[in-house]
C-alpha positions in Angstrom: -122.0 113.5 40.0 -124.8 111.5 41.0 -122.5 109.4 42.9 -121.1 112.4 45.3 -123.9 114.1 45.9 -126.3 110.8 46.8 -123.2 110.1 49.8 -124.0 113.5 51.0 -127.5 112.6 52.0 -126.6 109.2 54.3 -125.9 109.2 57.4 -122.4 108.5 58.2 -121.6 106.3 61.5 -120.2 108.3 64.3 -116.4 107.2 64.7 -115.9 104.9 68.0 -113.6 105.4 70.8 -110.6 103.3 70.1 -110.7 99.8 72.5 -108.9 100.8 75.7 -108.9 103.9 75.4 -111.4 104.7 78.5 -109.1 102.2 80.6 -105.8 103.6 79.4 -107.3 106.8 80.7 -107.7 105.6 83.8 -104.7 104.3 84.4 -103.2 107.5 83.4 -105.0 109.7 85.6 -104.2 107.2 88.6 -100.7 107.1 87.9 -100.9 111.3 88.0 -102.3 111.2 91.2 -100.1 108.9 92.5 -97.5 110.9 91.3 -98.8 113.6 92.8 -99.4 111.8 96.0 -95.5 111.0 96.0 -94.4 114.8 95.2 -96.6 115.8 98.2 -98.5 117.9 96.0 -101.7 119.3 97.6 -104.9 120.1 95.8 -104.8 123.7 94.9 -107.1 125.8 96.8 -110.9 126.2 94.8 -111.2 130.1 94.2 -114.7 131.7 94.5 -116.4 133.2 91.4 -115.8 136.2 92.4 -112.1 135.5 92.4 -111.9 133.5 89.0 -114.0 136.6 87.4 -111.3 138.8 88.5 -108.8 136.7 86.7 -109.8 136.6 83.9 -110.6 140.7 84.2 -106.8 140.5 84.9 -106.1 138.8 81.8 -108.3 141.2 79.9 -106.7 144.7 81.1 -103.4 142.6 80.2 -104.9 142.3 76.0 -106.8 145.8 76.5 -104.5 147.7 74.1 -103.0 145.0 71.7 -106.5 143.3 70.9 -109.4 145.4 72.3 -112.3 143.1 70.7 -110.4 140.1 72.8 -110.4 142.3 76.0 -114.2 142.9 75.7 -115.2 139.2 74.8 -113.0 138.0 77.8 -114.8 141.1 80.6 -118.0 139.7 79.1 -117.3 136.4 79.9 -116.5 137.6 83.4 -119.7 139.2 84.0 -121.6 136.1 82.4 -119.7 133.6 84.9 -119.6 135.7 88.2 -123.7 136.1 87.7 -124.1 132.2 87.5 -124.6 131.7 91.0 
């Protein structure tokens, strides 16, 4: 017993991000835009606070009679992010 609990009490090393992974990444997300650049996608257009807040309102009066306490969490959230600026 002495054994578990004493490995409770040292620090263990924080796992490391696996070699390449940052440059694999980057690759990847330069391959998506070029992908993007070839499908003529455009960036979509950044919405305002105001305008995410009433999306997510949206998404609350969509959950407002199946999960009421969901609802509340996600109007709260509105009103917490639309009086960030």
């Amino acid at each position: 017993m002495a054994a578990i609990t004493s490995q409770t009490f040292h620090a263990h090393a924080l796992p490391r991000m696996p070699r390449g992974a940052r440059a694999g990444a980057e690759v990847f997300l330069a391959g998506m835009r070029l992908l993007r650049h070839w499908l003529g996608g455009t960036q979509p257009a950044r919405l305002t606070r105001a305008q995410e807040a009433e999306a997510v309102r949206s998404l609350a009066r969509e959950h407002e009679k199946s999960d009421p306490g969901f609802a509340a969490d996600l109007y709260a959230a509105a009103a917490r992010h639309e009086g960030k600026a």
